[in-house]
C-alpha positions in Angstrom: 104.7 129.5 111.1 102.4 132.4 112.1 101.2 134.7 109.3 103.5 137.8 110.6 106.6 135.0 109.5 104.7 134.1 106.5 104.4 138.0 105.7 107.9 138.8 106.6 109.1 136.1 104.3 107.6 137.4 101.9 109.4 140.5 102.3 112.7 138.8 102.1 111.4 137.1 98.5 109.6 140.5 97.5 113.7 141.7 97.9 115.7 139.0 96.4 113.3 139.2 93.5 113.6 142.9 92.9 117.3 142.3 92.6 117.2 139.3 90.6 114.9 141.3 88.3 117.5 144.0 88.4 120.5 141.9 87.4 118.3 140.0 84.5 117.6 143.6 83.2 121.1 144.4 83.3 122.9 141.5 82.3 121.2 139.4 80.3 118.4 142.1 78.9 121.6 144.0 78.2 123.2 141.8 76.0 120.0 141.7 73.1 119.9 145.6 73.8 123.0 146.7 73.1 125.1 143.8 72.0 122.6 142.0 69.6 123.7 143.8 66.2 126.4 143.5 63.4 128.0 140.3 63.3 125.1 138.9 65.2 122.6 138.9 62.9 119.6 140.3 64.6 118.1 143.5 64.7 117.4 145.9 67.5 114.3 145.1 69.7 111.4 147.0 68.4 108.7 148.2 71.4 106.8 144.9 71.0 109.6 142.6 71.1 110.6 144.6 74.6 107.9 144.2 75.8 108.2 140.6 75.4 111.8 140.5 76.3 110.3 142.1 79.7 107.4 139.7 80.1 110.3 136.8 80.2 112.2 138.4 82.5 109.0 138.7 84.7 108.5 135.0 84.2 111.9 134.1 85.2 111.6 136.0 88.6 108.3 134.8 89.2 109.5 131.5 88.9 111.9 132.3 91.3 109.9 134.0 93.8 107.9 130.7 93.8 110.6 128.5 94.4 111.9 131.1 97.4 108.1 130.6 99.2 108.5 127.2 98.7 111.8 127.0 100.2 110.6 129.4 102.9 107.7 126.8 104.4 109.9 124.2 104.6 111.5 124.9 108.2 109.7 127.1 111.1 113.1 128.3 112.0 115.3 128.8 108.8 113.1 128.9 106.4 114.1 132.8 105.4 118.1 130.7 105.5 117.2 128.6 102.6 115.9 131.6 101.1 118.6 133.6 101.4 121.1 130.7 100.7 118.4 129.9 97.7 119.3 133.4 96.4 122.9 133.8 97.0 123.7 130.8 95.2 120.9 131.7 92.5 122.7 134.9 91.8 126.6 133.9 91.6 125.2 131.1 89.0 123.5 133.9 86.8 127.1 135.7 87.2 128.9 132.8 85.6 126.0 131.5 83.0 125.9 134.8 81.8 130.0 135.1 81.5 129.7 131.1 79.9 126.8 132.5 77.1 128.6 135.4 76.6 131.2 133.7 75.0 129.6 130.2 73.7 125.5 131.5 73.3 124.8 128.2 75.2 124.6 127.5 78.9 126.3 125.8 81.3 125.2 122.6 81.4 125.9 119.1 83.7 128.2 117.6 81.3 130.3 121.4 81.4 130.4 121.0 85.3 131.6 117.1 84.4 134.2 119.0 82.3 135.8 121.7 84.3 135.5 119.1 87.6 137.7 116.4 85.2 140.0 118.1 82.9 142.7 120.8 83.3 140.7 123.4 83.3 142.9 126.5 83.5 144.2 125.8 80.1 140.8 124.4 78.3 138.7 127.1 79.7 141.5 130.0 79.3 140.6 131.1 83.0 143.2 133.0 84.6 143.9 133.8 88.2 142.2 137.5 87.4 139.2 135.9 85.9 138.9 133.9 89.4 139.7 137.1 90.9 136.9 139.4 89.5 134.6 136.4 89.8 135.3 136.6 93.6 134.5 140.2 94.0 131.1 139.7 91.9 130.1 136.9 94.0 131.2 138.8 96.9 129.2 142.2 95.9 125.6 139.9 95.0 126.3 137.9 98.8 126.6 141.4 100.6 123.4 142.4 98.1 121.5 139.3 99.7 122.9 139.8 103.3 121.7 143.7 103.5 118.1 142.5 102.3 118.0 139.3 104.5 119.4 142.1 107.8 116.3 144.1 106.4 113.7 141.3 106.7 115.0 140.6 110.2 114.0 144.1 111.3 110.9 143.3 110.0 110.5 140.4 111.6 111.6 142.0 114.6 108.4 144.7 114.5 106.2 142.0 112.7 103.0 143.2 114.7 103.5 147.2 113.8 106.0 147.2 111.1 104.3 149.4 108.4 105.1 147.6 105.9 102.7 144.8 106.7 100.1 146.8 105.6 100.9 147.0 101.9 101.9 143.5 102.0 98.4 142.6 103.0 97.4 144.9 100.3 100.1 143.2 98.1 99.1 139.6 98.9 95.2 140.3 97.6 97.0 140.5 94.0 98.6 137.0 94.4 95.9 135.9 92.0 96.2 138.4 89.5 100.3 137.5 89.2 99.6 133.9 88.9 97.5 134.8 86.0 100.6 136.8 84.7 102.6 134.4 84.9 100.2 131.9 82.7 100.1 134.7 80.3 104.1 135.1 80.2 103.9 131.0 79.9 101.1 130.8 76.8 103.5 133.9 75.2 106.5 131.6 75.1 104.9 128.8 74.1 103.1 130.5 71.2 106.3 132.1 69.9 108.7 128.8 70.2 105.7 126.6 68.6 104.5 128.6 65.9 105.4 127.9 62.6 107.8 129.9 60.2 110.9 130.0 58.3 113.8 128.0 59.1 115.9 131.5 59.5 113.4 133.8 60.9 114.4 133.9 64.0 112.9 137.0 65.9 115.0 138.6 68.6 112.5 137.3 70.5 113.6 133.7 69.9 116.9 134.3 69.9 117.1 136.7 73.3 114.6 134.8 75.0 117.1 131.5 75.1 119.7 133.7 76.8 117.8 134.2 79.8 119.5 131.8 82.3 115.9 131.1 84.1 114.4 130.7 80.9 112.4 127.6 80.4 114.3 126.2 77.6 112.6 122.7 77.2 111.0 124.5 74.4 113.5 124.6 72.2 113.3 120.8 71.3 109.4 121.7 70.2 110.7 125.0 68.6 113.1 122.9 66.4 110.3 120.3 65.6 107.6 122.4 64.4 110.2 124.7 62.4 112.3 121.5 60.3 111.0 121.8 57.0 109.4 119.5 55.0 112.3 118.7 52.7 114.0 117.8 55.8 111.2 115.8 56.9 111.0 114.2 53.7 114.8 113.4 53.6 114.3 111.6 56.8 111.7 109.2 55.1 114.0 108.7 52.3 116.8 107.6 54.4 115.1 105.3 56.4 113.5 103.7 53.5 117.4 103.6 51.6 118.2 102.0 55.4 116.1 98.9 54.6 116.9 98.4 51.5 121.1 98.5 52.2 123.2 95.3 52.0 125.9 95.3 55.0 129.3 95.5 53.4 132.5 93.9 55.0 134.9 96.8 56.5 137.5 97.4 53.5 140.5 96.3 55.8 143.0 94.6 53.5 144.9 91.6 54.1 148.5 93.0 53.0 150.2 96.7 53.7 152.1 97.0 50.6 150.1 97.7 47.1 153.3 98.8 45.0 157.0 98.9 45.7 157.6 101.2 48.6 160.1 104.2 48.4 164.3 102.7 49.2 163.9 104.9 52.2 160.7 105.3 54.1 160.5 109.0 55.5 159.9 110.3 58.3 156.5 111.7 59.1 155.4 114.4 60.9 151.8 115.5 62.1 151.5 118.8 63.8 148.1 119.8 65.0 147.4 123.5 66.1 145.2 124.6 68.7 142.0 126.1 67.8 143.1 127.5 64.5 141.0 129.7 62.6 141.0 129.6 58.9 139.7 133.0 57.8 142.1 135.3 59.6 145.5 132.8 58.6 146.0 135.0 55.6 149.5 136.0 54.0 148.8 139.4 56.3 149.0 137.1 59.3 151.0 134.2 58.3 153.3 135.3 55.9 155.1 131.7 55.8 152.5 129.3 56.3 151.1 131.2 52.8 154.6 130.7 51.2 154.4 126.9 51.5 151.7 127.1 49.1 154.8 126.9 46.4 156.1 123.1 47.6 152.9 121.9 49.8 149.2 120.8 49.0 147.1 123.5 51.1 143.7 122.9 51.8 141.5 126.0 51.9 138.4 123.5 52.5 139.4 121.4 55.2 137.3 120.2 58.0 138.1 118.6 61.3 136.5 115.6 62.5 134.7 117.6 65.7 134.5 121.2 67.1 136.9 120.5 70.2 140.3 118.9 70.8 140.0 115.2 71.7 137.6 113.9 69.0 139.4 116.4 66.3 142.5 114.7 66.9 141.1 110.8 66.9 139.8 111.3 63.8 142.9 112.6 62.6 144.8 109.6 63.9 142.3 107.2 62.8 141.5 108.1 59.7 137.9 108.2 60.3 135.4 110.3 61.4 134.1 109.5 65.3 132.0 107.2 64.7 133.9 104.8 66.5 134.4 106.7 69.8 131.7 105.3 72.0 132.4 107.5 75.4 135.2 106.9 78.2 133.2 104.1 80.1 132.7 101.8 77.1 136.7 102.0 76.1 138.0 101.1 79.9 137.9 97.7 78.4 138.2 97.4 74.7 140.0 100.1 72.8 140.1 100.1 69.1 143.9 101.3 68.3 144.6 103.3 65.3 145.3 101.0 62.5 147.2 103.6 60.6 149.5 103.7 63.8 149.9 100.2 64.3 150.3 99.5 60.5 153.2 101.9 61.3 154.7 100.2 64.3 154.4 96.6 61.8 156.7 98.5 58.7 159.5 99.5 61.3 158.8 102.8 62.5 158.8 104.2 65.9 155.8 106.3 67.0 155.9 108.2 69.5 153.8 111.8 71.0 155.2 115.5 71.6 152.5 117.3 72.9 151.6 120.0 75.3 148.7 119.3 77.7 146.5 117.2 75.8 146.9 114.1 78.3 144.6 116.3 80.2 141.8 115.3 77.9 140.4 112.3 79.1 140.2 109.7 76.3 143.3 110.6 74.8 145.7 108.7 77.0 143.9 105.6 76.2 144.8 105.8 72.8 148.0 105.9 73.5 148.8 102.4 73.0 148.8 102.8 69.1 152.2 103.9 69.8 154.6 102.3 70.2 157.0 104.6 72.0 153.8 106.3 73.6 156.4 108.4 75.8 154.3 112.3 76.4 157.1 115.4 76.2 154.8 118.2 77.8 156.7 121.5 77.8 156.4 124.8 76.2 155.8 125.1 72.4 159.1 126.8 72.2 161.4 123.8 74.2 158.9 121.3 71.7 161.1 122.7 68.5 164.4 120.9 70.1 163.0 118.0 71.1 160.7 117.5 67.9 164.3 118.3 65.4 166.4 115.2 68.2 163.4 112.4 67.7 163.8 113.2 64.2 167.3 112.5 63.8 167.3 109.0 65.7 168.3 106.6 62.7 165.1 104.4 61.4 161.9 105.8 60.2 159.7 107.8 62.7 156.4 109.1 63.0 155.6 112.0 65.7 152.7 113.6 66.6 153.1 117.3 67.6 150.7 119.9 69.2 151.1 123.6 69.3 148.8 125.2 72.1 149.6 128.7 72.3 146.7 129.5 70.1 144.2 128.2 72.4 142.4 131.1 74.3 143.5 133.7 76.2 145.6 133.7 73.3 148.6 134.5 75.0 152.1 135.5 72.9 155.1 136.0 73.2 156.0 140.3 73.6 157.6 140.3 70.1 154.2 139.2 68.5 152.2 142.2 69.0 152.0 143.8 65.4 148.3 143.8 65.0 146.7 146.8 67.3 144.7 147.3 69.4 144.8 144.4 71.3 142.8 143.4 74.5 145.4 143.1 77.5 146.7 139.9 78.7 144.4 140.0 81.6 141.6 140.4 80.0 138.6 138.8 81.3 137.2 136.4 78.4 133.9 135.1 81.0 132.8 138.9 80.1 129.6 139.8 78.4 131.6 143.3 77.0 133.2 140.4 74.6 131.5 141.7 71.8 132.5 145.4 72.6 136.1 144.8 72.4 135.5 141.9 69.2 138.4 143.9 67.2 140.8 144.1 70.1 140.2 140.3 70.5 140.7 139.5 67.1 143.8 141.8 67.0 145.0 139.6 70.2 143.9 136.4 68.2 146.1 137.6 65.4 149.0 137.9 66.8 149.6 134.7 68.7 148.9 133.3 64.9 151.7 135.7 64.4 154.4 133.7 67.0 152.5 130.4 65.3 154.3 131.4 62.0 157.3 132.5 63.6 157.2 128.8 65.3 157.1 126.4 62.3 159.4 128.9 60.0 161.8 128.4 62.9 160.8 124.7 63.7 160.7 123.2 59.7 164.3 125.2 59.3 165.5 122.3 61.5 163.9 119.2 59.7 164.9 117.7 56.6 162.1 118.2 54.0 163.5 116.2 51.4 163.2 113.0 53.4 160.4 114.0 55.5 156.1 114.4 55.0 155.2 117.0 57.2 150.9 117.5 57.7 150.3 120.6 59.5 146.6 121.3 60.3 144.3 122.3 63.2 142.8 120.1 65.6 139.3 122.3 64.7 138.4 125.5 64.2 138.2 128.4 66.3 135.3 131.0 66.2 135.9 135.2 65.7 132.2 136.5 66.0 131.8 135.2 62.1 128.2 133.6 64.1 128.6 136.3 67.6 130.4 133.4 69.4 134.1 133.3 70.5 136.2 130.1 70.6 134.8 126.4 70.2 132.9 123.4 71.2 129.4 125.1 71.3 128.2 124.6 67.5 129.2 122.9 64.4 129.2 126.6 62.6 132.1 126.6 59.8 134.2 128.4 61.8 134.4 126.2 64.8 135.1 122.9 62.0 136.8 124.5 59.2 141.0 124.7 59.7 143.7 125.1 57.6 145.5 122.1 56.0 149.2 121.8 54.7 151.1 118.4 53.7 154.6 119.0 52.6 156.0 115.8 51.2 159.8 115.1 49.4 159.7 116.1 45.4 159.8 112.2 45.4 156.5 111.8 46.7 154.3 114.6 46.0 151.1 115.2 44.7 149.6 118.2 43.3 151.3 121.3 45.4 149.6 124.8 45.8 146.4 125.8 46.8 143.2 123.2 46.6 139.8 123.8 47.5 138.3 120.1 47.3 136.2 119.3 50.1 138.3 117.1 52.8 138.4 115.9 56.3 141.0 115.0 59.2 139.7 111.3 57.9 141.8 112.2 54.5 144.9 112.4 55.8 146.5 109.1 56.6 144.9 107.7 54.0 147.0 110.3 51.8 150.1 110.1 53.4 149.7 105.8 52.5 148.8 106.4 49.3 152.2 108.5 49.4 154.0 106.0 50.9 152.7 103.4 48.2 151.1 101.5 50.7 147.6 100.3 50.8 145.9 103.1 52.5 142.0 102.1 52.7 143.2 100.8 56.3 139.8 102.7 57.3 135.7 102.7 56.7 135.8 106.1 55.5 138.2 108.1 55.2 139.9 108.7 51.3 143.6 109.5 49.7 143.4 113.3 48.6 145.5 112.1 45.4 143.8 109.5 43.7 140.4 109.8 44.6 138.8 112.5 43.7 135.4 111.3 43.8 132.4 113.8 45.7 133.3 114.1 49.4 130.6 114.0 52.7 132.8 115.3 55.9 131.1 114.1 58.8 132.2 116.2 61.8 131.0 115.5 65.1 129.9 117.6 68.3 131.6 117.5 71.6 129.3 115.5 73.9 131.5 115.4 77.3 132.7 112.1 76.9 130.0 110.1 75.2 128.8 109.4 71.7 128.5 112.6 69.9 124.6 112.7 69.1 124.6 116.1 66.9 126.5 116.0 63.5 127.1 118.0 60.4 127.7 116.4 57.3 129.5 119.2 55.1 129.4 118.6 50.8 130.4 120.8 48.8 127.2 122.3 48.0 126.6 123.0 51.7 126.0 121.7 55.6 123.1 119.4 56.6 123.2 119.0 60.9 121.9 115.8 62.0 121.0 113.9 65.0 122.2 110.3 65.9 119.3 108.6 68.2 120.1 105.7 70.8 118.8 103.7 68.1 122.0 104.0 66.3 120.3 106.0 63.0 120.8 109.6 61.8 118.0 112.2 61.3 118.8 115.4 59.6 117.6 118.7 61.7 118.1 121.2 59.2 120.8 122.6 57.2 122.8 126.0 55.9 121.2 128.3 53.5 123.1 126.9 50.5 122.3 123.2 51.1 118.7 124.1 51.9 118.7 125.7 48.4 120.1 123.1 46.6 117.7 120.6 48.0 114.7 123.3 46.9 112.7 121.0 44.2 112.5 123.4 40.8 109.8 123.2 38.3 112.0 121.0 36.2 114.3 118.7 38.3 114.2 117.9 42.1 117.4 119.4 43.4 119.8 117.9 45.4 119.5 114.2 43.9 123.2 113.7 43.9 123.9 115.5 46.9 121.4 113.7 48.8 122.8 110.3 46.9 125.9 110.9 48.5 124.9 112.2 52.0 122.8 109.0 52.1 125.5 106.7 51.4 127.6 108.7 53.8 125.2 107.8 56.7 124.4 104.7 55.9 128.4 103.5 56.1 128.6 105.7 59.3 125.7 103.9 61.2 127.2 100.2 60.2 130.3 101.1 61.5 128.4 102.9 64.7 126.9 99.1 65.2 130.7 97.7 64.6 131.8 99.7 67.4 128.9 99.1 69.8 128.9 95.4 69.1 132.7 96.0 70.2 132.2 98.3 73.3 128.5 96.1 74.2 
């Protein structure tokens, strides 16, 4: 390639650049702007931090002016293809990072692409046909962007020997020295504000802005969290690993016999209904005016925890009654599955189990599980045709057990006309891959509100048609479902309280139950079989972990687990009731704490007169410690 070519390409980069620069400005420079206050914790840039926030962006298009040059002296012919290709492509994946961080603060990653490419996902992202729609015209408008610079570089190519322009790109390409030098400086900038050392919650705009940019070199956040876990953490670490040697393996506490007192004449019927992505904070007696009114014959939890921050492994652990420390990924179950013993135990005292649920076979593990049941048979149909079906399986003569799941909660948080008391509201077709989602947050929430609305309308309407008296009825949330309480919407993208905290009801006969009324005792999806055994008078420590919310009330660890796409959840939080520690599981099979909440990190805070947190960490140790044998269990299982 002659150096008019090499010139001229470098016009074509010089333009691509300019308006990739533009759009970072725009986009993602927009959102610590002007979005980055209130409920997101972090103040407006000052002039300095701009001025950073500037330099990255200058990195990130350097960066991919580089790569375009590269790309460019590949092929004599269509080199300046690539390029354009290069950017075209560049640019509609900026359009939908920035749409995917908007909503979750994290990007899209391999294992989301594994995802959306294996799972149904119209209903698990909440994208509608106008959300593909406006996606297309974006795309469209940043190809036409590219195609009316790449035309322009062709003219120039055409008058490559008197062009004008040549003439400041001469100029231009004298300074190629001086920008590589920027770009060293924009390098040692980041590097010196992820790695330097400071509090565990001063995060500067800078940090926080900086991870947003989509061309953002982000292998620094691994060092970032390194140099900032604090020594108590560090020093926890060493006193797990040195409680780790010194533990004696204990036999799994799986008992030889079912029945540990006389069981009831007539075993009832048992019902689990698990709502999507149910939010704890805003299902108030405003809201939910008869989910609040069970509180006078149910136990409600008002500190209950799922086992994970997404569908599939919330609802395992439920089943199981343990947290997901057995789930070792799809591949490792195609041969060995370990069923649900609570089910099977089930199935072995004559009842028939059996699945109502909309749209969850979608999830991938799931329908492996299914062979805990017995009468595994999947009714997928809308929540409203569920109530019929639900009330029939019911009345079939013999004890039952039914799993049921409610999905109009999940978002776009769709409802029903009827449902709209809560104003304003964002319209149906709202576009939720939108960075303005923190613009219209009360609108959202408004929308949010009232499909929790039709939720209540749903089980007054669907518990009117089952027999309490000779029924136990558990109605939870499969997790948790974020409203801006951290500036995310929706789940799976942290282990915040918000995305792991639902609501919790068990209604059982007068016959059977416990304490009713409100209770705000620490407990987990892993609780609730347990409890509905010790109802039944059955011996319910059929698993490693989990515990019966009526007789034991000892201190509680909640272990709830991160959606990993599929394979063992590596990031955990381990939620007491004096706060959240987050954790890492290695390959190795062992835990290491990351960091925590404010309140734990205060409680572990030595004093001058005792070191805090002994009993907390007493228990947090001996939480992990039962976790990772049972993580070997399951590997030695699934080798």
């Amino acid at each position: 390639m002659d150096r008019h070519r090499i010139r001229s390409n470098q016009f074509l980069v010089l333009g691509l650049t300019l308006w990739l620069a533009l759009n970072l400005v725009l986009r993602w420079l927009y959102w610590p702007l002007f979005q980055s206050h209130g409920p997101f914790g972090i103040a407006q840039p000052t002039l300095p931090d701009l001025a950073l926030l500037l330099a990255c962006t200058l990195c990130s298009s350097l960066l991919f002016a580089l790569v375009g040059l590269l790309l460019g002296a590949l092929h004599r012919r269509w080199g300046d293809v690539l390029i354009a290709v290069y950017a075209a492509l560049s640019l509609i994946a900026l359009e939908a990072d920035i749409g995917w961080y908007a909503m979750s603060k994290s990007h899209v990653t391999l294992g989301d692409l594994q995802l959306f490419l294996t799972q149904n996902w119209q209903h698990h992202f909440g994208i509608q046909p106008h959300d593909i729609w406006r996606f297309v015209r974006v795309a469209c408008a940043h190809i036409a962007a590219v195609c009316v610079i790449y035309s322009l570089h062709r003219q120039l190519r055409r008058h490559a020997r008197s062009h004008r322009a040549l003439g400041w790109l001469r100029r231009a390409s004298a300074w190629r020295h001086a920008f590589a030098t920027l770009l060293l400086l924009v390098l040692a900038a980041q590097s010196y504000t992820m790695l330097r050392r400071g509090g565990e919650y001063a995060r500067t705009v800078w940090d926080v802005a900086a991870s947003a940019n989509p061309y953002y070199i982000s292998a620094a956040d691994h060092w970032l969290r390194k140099a900032r876990l604090p020594d108590t953490w560090v020093h926890f670490n060493v006193r797990l690993g040195a409680a780790r040697g010194q533990a004696t393996p204990l036999p799994r506490a799986v008992p030889a016999r079912l029945a540990r007192q006389p069981a009831p004449a007539r075993r009832p019927d048992i019902l689990f209904l698990t709502i999507e992505s149910w939010n704890m904070a805003l299902s108030d007696q405003r809201t939910m005016p008869y989910f609040s009114s069970l509180a006078q014959r149910c136990h409600i939890g008002t500190n209950h925890y799922s086992g994970a921050n997404q569908t599939e492994l919330g609802i395992l652990s439920l089943l199981y009654g343990d947290p997901n420390i057995f789930f070792a990924g799809y591949r490792q179950h195609a041969s060995v599955v370990r069923q649900s013993p609570y089910i099977q135990a089930l199935g072995k005292l004559g009842y028939s189990t059996g699945r109502v649920v909309s749209d969850l076979t979608q999830q991938n593990t799931i329908p492996r599980y299914l062979a805990s049941f017995n009468q595994a048979e999947v009714v997928n149909q809308q929540d409203w045709d569920n109530i019929a079906t639900i009330a029939a399986r019911l009345r079939h003569p013999g004890p039952a057990f039914i799993h049921a799941h409610y999905y109009a909660t999940h978002y776009p948080y769709l409802h029903a006309p009827d449902y709209a008391a809560h104003r304003p509201e964002t319209p149906p077709q709202f576009n939720f891959q939108s960075t303005n989602l923190a613009l219209n947050r009360h609108a959202i929430v408004n929308r949010y509100r009232n499909t929790l609305g039709e939720l209540d309308a749903w089980l007054k309407a669907l518990l009117r048609q089952i027999d309490l008296d000779a029924t136990i009825v558990v109605i939870t949330g499969d997790h948790g479902e974020e409203m801006f309480e951290t500036g995310r919407l929706g789940h799976a993208s942290t282990l915040d309280a918000p995305q792991i905290r639902t609501p919790l009801a068990i209604c059982a006969p007068a016959t059977l139950a416990g304490a009713t009324g409100a209770s705000a005792a620490l407990s987990s999806h892993a609780d609730i079989f347990p409890t509905i055994f010790d109802m039944l008078g059955f011996e319910h420590r059929l698993s490693s972990m989990g515990r019966s919310l009526l007789g034991e009330q000892a201190p509680k660890v909640a272990l709830v687990a991160k959606q990993n796409h599929g394979k063992t959840p590596v990031q955990w939080a381990a939620v007491t009731p004096a706060g959240t520690m987050y954790l890492t599981l290695g390959k190795d099979g062992a835990f290491a704490a990351t960091g925590s909440d404010p309140a734990l990190a205060a409680v572990f805070a030595p004093t001058p007169h005792a070191p805090g947190g002994a009993e907390v960490e007493r228990l947090i140790v001996g939480t992990l410690l039962a976790a990772e044998r049972e993580l070997r269990a399951a590997r030695r299982m699934n080798p």
